[in-house]
DRENVOKOL-109100 format. One line per 3 residues: number of its first residue (from 1); their letters; for each residue z, x, y of N, C-alpha, C. Coordinates in nm, 3 decimals, decimal comma. Layout:
<atoms>
NUM> a> Z:X:Y:Z:X:Y:Z:X:Y ~ ...;
</atoms>
This chain:
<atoms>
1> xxx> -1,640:-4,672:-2,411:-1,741:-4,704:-2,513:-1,880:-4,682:-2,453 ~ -1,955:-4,627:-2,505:-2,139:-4,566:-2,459:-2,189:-4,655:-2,557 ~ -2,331:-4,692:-2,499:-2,423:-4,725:-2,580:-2,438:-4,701:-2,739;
4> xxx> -2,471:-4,810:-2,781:-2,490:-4,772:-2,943:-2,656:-4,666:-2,926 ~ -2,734:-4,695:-2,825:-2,833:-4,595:-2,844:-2,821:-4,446:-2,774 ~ -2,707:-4,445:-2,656:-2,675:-4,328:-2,652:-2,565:-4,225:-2,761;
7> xxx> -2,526:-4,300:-2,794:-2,446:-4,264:-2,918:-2,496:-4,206:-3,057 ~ -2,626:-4,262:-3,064:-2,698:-4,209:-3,207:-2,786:-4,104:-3,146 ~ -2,818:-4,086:-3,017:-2,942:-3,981:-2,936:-2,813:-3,840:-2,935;
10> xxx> -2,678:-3,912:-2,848:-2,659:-3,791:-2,808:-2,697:-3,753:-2,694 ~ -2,645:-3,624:-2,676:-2,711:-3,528:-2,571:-2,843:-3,559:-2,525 ~ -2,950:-3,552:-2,610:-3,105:-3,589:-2,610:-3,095:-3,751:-2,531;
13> xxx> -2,985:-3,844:-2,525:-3,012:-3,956:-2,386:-3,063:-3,921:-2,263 ~ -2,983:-3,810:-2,267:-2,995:-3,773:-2,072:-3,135:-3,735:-2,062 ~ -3,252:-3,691:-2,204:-3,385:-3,632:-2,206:-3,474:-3,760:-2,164;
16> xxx> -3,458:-3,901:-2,183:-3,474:-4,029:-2,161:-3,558:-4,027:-1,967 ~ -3,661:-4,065:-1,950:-3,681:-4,095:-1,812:-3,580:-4,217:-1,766 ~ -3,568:-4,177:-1,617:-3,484:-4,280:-1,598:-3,447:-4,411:-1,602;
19> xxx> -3,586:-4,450:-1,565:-3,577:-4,598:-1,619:-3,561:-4,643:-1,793 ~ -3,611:-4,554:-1,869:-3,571:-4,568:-2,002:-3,443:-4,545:-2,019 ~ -3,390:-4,480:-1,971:-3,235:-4,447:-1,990:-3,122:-4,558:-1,953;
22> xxx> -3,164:-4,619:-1,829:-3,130:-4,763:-1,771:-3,123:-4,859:-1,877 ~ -3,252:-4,847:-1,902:-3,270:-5,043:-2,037:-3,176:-4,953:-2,145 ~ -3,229:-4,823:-2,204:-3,103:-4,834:-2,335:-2,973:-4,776:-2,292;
25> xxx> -2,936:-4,810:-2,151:-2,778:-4,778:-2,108:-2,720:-4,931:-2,160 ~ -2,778:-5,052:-2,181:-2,803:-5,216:-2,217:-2,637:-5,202:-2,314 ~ -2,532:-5,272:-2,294:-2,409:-5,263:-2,364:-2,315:-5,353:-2,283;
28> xxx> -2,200:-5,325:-2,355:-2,088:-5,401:-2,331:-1,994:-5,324:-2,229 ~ -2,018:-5,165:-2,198:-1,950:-5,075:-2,161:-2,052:-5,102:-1,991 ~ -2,176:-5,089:-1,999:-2,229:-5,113:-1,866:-2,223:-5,197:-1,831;
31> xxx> -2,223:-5,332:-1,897:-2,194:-5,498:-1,863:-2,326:-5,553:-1,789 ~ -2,439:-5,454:-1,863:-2,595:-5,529:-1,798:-2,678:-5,562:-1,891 ~ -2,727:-5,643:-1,911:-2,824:-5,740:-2,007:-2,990:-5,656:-1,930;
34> xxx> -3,045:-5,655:-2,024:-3,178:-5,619:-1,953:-3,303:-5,718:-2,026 ~ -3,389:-5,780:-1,881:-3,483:-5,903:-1,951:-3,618:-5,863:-1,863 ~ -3,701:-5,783:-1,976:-3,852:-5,787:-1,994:-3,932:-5,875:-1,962;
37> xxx> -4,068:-5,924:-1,852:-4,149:-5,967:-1,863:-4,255:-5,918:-1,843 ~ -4,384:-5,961:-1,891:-4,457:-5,869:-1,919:-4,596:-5,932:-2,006 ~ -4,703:-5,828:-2,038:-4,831:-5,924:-2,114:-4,875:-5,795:-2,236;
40> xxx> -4,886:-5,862:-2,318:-4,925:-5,770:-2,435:-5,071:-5,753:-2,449 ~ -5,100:-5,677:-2,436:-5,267:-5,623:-2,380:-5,335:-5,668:-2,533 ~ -5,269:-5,622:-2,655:-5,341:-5,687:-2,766:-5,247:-5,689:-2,889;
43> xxx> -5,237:-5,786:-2,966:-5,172:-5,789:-3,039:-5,221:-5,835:-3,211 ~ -5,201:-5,706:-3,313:-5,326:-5,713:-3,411:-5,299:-5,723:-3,543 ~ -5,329:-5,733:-3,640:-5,333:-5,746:-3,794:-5,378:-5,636:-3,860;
46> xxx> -5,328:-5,623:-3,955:-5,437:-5,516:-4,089:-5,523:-5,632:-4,096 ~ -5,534:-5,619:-4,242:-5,645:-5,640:-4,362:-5,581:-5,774:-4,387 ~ -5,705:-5,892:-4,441:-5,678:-6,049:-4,437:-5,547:-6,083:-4,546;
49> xxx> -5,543:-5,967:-4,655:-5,450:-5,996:-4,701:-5,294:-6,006:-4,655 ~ -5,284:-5,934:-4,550:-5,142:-5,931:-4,523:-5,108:-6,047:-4,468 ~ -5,191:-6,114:-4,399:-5,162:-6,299:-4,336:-5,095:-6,360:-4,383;
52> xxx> -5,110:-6,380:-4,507:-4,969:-6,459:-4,606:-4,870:-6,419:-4,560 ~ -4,822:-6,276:-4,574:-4,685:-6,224:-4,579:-4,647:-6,240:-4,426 ~ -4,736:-6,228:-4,340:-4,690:-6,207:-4,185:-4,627:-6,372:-4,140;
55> xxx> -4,739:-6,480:-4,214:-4,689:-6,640:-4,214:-4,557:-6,710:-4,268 ~ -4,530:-6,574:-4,380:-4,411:-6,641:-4,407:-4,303:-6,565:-4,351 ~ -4,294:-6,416:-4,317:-4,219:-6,394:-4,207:-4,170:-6,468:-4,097;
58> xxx> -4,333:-6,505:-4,041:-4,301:-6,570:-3,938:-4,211:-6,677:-3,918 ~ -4,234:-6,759:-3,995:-4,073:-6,880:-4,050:-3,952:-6,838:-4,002 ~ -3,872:-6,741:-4,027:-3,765:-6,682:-3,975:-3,763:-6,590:-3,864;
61> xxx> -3,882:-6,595:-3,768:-3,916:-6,531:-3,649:-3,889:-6,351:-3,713 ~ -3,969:-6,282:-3,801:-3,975:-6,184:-3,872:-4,135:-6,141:-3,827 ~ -4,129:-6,022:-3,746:-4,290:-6,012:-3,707:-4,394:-6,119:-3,637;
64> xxx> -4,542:-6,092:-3,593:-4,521:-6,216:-3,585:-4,674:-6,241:-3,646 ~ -4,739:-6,392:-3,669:-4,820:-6,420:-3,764:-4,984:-6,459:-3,691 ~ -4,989:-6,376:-3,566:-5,101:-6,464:-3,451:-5,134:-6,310:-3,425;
67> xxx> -5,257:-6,309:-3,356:-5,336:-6,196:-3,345:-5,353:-6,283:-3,194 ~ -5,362:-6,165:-3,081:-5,467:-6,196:-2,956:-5,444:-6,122:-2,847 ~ -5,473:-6,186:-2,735:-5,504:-6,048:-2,614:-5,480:-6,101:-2,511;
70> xxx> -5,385:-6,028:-2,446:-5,343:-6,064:-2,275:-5,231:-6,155:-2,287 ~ -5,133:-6,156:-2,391:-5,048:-6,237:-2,413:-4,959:-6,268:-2,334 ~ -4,878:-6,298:-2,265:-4,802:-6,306:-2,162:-4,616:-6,300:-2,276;
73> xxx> -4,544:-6,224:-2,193:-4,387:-6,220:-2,323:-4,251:-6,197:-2,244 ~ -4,188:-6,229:-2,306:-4,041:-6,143:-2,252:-3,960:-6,121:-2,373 ~ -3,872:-5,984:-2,320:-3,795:-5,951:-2,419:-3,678:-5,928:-2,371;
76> xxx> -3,547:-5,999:-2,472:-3,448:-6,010:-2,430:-3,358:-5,909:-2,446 ~ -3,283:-5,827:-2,383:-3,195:-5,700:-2,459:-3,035:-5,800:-2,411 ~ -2,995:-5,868:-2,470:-2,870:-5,860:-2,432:-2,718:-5,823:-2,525;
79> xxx> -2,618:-5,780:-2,467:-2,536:-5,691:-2,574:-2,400:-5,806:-2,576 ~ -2,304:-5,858:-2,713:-2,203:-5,930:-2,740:-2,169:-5,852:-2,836 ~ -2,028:-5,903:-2,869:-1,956:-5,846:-3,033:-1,964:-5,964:-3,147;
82> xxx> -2,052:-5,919:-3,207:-2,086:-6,024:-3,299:-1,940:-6,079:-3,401 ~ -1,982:-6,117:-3,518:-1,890:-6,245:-3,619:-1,785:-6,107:-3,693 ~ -1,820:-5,996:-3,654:-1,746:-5,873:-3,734:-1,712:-5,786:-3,612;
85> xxx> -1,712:-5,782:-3,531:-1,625:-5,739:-3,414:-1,731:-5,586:-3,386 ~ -1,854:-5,555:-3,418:-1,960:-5,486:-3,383:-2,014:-5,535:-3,222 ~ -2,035:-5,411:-3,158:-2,135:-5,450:-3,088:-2,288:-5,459:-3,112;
88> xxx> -2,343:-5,532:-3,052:-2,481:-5,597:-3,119:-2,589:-5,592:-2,984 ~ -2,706:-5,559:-2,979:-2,797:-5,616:-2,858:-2,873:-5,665:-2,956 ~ -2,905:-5,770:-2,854:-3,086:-5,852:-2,943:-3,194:-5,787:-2,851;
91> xxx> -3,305:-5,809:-2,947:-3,447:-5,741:-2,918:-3,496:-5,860:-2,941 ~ -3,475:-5,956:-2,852:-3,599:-6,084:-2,884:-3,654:-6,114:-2,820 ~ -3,813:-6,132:-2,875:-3,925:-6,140:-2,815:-4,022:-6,230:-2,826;
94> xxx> -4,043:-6,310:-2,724:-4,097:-6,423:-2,758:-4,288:-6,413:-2,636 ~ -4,361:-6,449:-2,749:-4,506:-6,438:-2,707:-4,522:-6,551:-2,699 ~ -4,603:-6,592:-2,555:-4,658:-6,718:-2,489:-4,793:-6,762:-2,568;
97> xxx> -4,832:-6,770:-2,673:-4,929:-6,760:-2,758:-4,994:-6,942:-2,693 ~ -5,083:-6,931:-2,669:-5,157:-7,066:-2,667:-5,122:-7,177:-2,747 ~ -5,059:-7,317:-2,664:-5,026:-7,377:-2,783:-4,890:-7,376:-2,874;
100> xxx> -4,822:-7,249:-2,905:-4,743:-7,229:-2,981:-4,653:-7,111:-2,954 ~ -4,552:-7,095:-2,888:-4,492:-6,976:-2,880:-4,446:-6,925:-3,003 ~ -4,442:-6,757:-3,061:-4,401:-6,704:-3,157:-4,275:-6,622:-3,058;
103> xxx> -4,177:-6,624:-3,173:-4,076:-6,498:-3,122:-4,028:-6,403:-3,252 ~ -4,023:-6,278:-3,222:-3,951:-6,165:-3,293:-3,807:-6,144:-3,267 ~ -3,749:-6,190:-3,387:-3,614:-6,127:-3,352:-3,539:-6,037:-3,431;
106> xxx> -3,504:-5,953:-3,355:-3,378:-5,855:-3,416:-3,253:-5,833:-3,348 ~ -3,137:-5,822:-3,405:-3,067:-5,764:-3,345:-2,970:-5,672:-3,424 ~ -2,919:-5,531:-3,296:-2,940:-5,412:-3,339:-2,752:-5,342:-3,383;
109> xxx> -2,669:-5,279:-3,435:-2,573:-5,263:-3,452:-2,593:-5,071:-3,470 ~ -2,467:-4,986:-3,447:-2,457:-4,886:-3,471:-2,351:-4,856:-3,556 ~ -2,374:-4,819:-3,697:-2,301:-4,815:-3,810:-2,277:-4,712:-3,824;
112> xxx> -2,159:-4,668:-3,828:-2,073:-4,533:-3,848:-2,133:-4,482:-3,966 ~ -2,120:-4,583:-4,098:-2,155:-4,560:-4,224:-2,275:-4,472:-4,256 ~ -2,364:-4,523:-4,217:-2,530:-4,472:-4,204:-2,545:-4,375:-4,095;
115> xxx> -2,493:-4,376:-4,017:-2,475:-4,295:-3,921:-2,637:-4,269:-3,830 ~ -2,642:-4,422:-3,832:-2,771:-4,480:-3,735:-2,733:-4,624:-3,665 ~ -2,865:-4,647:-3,598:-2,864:-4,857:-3,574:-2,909:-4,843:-3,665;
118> xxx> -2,882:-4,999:-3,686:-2,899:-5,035:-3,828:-2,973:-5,206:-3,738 ~ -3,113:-5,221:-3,771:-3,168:-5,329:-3,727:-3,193:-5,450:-3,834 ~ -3,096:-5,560:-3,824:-3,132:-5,686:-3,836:-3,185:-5,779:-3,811;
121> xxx> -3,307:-5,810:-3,876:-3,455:-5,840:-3,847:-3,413:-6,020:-3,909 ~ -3,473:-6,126:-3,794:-3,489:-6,257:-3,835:-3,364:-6,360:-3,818 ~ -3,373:-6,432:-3,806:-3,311:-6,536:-3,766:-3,175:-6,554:-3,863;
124> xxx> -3,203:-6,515:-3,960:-3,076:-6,473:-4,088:-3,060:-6,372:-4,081 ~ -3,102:-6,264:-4,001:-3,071:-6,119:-4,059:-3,047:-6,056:-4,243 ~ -3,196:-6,128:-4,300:-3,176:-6,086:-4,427:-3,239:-5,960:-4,443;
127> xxx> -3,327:-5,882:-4,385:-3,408:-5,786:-4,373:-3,292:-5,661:-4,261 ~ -3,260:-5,531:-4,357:-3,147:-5,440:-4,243:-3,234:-5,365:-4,258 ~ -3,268:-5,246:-4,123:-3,357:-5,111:-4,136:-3,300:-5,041:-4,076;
130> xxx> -3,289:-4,891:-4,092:-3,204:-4,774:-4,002:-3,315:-4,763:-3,928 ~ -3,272:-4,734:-3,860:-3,381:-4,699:-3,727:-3,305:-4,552:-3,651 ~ -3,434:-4,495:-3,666:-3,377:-4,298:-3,611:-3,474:-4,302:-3,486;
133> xxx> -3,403:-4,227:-3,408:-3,433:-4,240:-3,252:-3,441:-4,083:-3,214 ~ -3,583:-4,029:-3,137:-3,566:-3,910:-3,072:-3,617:-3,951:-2,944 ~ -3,631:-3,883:-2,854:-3,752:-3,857:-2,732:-3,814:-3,727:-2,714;
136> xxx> -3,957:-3,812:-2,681:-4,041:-3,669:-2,708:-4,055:-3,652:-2,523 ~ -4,133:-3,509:-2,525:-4,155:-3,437:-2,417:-4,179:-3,478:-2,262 ~ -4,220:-3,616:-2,253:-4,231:-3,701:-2,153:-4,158:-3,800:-2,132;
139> xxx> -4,045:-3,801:-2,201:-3,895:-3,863:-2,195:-3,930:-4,038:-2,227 ~ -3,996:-4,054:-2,330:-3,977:-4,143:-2,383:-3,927:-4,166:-2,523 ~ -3,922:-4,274:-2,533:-3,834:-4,350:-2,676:-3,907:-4,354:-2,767;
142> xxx> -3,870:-4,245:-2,906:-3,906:-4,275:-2,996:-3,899:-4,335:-3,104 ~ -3,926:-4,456:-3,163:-3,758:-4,500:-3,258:-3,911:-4,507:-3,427 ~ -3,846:-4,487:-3,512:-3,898:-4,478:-3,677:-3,842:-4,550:-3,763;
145> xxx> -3,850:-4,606:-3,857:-3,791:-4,747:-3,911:-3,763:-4,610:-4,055 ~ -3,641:-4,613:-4,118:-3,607:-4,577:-4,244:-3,604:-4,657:-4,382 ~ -3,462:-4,665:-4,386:-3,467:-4,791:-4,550:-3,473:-4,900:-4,511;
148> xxx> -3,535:-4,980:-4,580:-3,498:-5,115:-4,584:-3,450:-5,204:-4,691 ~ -3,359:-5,310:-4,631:-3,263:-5,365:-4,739:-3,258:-5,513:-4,718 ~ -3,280:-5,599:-4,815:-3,245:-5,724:-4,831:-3,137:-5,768:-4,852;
151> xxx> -3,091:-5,848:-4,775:-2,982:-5,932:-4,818:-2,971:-6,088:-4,824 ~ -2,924:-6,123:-4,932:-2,920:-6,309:-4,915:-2,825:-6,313:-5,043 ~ -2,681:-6,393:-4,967:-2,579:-6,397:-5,048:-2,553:-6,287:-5,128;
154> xxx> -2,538:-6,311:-5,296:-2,517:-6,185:-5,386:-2,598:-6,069:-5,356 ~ -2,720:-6,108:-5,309:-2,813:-6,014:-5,349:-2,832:-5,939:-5,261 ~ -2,885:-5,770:-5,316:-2,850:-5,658:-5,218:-2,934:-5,557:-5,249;
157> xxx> -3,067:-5,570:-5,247:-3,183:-5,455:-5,291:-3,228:-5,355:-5,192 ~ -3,259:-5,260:-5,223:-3,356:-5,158:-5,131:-3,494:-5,222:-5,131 ~ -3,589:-5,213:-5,047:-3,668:-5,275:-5,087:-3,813:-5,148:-5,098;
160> xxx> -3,826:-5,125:-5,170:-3,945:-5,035:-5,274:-4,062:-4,976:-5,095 ~ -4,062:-4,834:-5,126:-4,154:-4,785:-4,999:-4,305:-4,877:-5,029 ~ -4,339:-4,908:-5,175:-4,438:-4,953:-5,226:-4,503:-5,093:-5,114;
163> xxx> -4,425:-5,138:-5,114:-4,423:-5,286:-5,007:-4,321:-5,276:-4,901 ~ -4,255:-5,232:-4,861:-4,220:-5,183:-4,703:-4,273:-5,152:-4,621 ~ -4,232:-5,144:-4,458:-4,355:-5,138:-4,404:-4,321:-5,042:-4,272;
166> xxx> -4,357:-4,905:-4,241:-4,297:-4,800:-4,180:-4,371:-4,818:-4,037 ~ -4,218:-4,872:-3,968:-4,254:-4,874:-3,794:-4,262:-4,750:-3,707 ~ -4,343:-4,761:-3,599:-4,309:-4,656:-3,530:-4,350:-4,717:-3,339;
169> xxx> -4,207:-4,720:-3,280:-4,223:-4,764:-3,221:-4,219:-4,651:-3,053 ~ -4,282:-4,690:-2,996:-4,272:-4,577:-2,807:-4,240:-4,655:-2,721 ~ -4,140:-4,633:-2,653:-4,147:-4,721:-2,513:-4,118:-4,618:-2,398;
172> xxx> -4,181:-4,637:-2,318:-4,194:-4,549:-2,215:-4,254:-4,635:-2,077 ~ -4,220:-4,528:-1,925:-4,225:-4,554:-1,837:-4,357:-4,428:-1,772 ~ -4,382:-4,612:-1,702:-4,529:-4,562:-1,626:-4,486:-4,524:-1,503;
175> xxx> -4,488:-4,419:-1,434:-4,476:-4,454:-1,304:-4,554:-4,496:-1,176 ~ -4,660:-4,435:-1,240:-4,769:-4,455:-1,141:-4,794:-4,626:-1,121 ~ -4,800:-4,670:-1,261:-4,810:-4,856:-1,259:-4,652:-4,907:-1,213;
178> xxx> -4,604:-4,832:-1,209:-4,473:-4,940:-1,175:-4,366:-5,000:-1,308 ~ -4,405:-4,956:-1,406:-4,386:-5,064:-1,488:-4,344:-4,989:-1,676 ~ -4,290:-5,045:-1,782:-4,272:-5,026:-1,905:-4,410:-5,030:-1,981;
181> xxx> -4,382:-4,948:-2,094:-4,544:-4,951:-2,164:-4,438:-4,943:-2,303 ~ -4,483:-5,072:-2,431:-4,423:-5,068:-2,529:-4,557:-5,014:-2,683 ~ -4,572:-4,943:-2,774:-4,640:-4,963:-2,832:-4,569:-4,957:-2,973;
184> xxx> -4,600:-5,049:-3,023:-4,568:-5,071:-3,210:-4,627:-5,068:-3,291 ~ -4,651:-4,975:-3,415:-4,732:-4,997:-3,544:-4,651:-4,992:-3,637 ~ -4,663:-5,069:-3,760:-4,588:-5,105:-3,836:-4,703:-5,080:-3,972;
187> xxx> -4,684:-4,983:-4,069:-4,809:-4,962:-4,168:-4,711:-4,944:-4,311 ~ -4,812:-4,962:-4,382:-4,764:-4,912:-4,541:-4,826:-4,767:-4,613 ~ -4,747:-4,697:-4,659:-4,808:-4,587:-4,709:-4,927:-4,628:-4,798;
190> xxx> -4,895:-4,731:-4,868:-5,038:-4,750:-4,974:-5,155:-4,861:-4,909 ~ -5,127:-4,949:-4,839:-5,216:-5,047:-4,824:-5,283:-5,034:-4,626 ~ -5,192:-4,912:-4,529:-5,240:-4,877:-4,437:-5,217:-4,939:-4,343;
193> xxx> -5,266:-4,984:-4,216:-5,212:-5,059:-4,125:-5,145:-5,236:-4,165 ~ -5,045:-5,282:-4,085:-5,018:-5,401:-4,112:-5,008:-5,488:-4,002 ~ -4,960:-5,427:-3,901:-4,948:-5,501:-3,777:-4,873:-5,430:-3,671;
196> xxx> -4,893:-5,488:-3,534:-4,854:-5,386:-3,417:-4,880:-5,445:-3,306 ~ -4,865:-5,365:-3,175:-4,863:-5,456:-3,029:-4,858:-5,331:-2,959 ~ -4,946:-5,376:-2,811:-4,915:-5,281:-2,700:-4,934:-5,369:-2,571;
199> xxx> -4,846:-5,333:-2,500:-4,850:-5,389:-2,366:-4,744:-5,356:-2,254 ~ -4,733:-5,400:-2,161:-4,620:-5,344:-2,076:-4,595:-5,465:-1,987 ~ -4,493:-5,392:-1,934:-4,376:-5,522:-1,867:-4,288:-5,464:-1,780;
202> xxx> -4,229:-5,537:-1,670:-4,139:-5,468:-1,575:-4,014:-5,530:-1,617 ~ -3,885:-5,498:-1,566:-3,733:-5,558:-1,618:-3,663:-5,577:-1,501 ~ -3,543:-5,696:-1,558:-3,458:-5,711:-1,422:-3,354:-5,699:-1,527;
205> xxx> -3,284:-5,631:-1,417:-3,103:-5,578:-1,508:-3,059:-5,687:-1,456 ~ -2,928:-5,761:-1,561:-2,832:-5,889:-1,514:-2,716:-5,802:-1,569 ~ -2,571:-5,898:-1,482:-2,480:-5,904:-1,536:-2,441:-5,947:-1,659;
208> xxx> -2,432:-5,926:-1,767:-2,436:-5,956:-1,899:-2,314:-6,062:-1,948 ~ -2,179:-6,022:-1,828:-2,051:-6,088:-1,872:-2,124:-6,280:-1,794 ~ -2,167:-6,243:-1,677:-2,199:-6,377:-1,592:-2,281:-6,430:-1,664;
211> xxx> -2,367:-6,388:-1,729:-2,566:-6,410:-1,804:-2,508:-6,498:-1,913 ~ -2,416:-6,400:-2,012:-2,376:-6,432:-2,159:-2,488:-6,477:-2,226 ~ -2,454:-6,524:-2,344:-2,563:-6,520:-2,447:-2,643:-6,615:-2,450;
214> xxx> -2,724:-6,670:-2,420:-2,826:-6,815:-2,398:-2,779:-6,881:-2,585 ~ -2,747:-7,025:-2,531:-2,818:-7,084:-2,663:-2,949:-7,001:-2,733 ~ -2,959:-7,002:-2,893:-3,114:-6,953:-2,957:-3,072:-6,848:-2,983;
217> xxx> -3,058:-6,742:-2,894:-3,074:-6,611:-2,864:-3,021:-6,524:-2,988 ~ -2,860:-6,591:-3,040:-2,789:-6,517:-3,123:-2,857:-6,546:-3,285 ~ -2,858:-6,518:-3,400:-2,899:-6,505:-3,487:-2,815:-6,634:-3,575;
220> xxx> -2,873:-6,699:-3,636:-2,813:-6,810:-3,744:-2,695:-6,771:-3,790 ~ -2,755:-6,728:-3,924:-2,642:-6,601:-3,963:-2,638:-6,463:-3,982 ~ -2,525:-6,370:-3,992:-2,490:-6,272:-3,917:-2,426:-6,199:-4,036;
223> xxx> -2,533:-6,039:-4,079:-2,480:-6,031:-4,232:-2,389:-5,879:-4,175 ~ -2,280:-5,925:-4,255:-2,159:-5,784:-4,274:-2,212:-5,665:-4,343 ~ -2,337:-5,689:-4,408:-2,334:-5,511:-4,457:-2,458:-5,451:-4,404;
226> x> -2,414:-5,343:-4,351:-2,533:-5,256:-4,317:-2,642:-5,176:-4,396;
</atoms>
């Protein structure tokens, strides 16, 4: 079994710098957990209107709802077989915010169906997004957010490009610093920027079977459709 992110790259993994290739080697087949620390150089907002929506995200650790600079973070990659016998890594990320820690969570599955990851965003995983992955010329990670879909109980919508919100995320290796460089923007075709982060961080690979999954870490609940 390979990586769910070497698996959707393909061939184009091995194009990955090495240390990028390492964190998304992160699985059940390598048996290494990979844990980020690190400071987010700035972390920003659109326009005052979007605050509402980012506050109530934030509730279910969905984005996050604080703006600021020099943040101090870690991010968790670790890989289990979730409540449907998928393998799963979490992407959770928790910012040392003054006062109040915020965390982002997702965690990520590779669906035959869609024939992508398929990212489950929030503490319910009611929010699913395909996420398409290349690397560009300096062998970093490119990943682009596709559909997005709601789920809660019955209900099962696409959710309109109109109010969606199109990520685009890079992670790449510095070498000269030593270290990971992450950058995220997250915008709307009609209303323009919404929110985003840049900063970098170094990683320590663990044993994933010894590590296992921390209390928190895993998601409330855990939705079956992609």
């Amino acid at each position: 079994m390979t990586s769910i992110f070497r698996r959707v790259l393909g061939a184009d993994f091995d194009r990955l710098h090495p240390q990028v290739r390492r964190r998304f080697s992160v699985g059940l087949d390598s048996g290494e957990a990979c844990i980020g620390r690190g400071t987010m150089d700035r972390i920003w907002h659109g326009r005052s209107f979007v605050r509402p929506f980012l506050a109530l995200g934030g509730s279910r650790n969905i984005l996050v709802p604080q703006a600021g600079r020099n943040v101090p973070f870690v991010i968790e990659n670790v890989p289990y077989t979730d409540s449907f016998g998928r393998e799963t890594v979490t992407f959770v990320r928790t910012f040392a915010f003054p006062g109040r820690p915020r965390r982002f969570d997702a965690t990520m599955v590779y669906s035959p169906e869609r024939g992508c990851v398929v990212d489950y965003l929030g503490t319910h995983q009611h929010l699913a997004t395909d996420l398409h992955f290349t690397v560009d010329d300096s062998g970093a990670l490119v990943i682009r957010s596709g559909e997005h879909r709601f789920r809660e109980g019955p209900v099962d919508v696409r959710v309109p490009d109109l109010i969606g919100g199109d990520a685009v995320v890079r992670e790449s290796y510095d070498d000269a610093a030593g270290c990971f460089r992450i950058q995220v923007r997250v915008g709307n075709r009609r209303f323009g920027p919404l929110f985003g982060y840049e900063g970098s961080f170094s990683a320590e690979f663990v044993n994933a079977t010894e590590r296992g999954v921390r209390a928190g870490l895993r998601p409330v609940r855990e939705e079956a459709r992609a």
